[in-house]
C-alpha positions in Angstrom: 0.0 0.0 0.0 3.1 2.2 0.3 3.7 1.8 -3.6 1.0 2.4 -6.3 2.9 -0.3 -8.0 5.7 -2.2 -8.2 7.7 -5.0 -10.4 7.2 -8.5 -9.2 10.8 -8.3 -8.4 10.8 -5.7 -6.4 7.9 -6.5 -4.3 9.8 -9.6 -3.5 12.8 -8.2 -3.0 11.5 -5.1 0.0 9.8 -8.5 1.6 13.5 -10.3 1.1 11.9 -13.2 -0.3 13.3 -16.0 -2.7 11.9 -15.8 -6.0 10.3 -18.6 -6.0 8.4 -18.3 -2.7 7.5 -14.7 -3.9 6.2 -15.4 -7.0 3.8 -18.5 -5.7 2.7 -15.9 -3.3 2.0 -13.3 -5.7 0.5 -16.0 -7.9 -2.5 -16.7 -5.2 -2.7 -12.9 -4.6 -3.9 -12.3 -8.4 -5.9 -15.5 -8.2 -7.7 -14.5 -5.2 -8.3 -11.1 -6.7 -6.2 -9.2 -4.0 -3.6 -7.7 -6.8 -4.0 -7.0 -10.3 -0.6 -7.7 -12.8 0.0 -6.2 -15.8 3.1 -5.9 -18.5 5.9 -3.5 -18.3 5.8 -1.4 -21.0 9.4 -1.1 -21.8 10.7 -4.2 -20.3 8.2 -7.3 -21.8 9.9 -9.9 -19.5 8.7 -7.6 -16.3 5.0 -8.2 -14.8 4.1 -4.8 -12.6 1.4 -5.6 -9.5 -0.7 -3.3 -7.5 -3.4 -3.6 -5.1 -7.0 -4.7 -6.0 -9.9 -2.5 -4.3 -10.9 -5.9 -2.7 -7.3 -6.6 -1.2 -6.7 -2.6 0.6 -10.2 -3.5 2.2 -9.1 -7.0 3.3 -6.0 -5.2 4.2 -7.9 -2.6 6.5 -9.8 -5.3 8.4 -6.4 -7.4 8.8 -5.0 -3.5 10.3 -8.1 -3.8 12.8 -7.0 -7.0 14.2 -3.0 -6.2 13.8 -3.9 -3.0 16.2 -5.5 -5.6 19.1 -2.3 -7.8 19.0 0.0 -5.2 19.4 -1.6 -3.9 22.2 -1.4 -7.3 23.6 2.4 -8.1 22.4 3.1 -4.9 24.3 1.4 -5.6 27.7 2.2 -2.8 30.1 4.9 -1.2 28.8 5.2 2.5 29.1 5.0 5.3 25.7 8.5 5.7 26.4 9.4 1.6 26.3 7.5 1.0 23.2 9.7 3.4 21.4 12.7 2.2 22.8 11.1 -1.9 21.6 10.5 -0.1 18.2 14.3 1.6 18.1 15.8 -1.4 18.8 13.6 -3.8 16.8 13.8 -1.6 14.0 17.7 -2.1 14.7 18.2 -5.6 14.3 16.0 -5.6 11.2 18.0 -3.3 9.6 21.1 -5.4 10.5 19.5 -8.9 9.2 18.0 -6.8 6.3 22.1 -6.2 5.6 22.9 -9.6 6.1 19.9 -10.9 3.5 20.8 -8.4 0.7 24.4 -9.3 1.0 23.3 -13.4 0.7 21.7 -12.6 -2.0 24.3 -10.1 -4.0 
């Protein structure tokens, strides 16, 4: 939902993905009507995917729940602890995000 579109390939690649996982993924999304694919226009080889109407309002009601669990994932930690959670969960993804794109250079 961040994108309007993107390549196949590089919807994979922000979820650090292998190819082939990503691409049976995106393959039930289209068949369940949650994305839409369509050609590149300059590359013919490249497939470009975006978000069906149907899968940002699935998406919504999965937000709803996402909200509850977090609250519960969180228990009684303080404004000031969840940010530090988020700094330093945010930290080690970026550091295994690192690790991932260099496995896969």
């Amino acid at each position: 939902m961040t994108h309007t579109h993107l390549s196949k390939s590089e919807l994979i690649g922000h979820n650090l993905q292998e190819k082939t996982s990503g691409t049976e993924v995106i393959k039930r999304l289209i068949a369940s009507g949650l994305v839409r694919q369509w050609d590149d226009v300059k590359d013919k080889r490249s497939k470009h995917i975006a978000i069906t109407d149907e899968g940002r309002k699935l998406l919504f009601q999965v937000f709803e729940h996402t909200n509850y669990v977090g609250k519960i994932i969180t228990g009684k930690l303080t404004i000031a602890e969840k940010f530090t959670l988020q700094y330093l969960l945010q930290k080690l993804e970026n550091f295994h995000r690192t690790l991932r794109k260099e496995d896969h250079s």
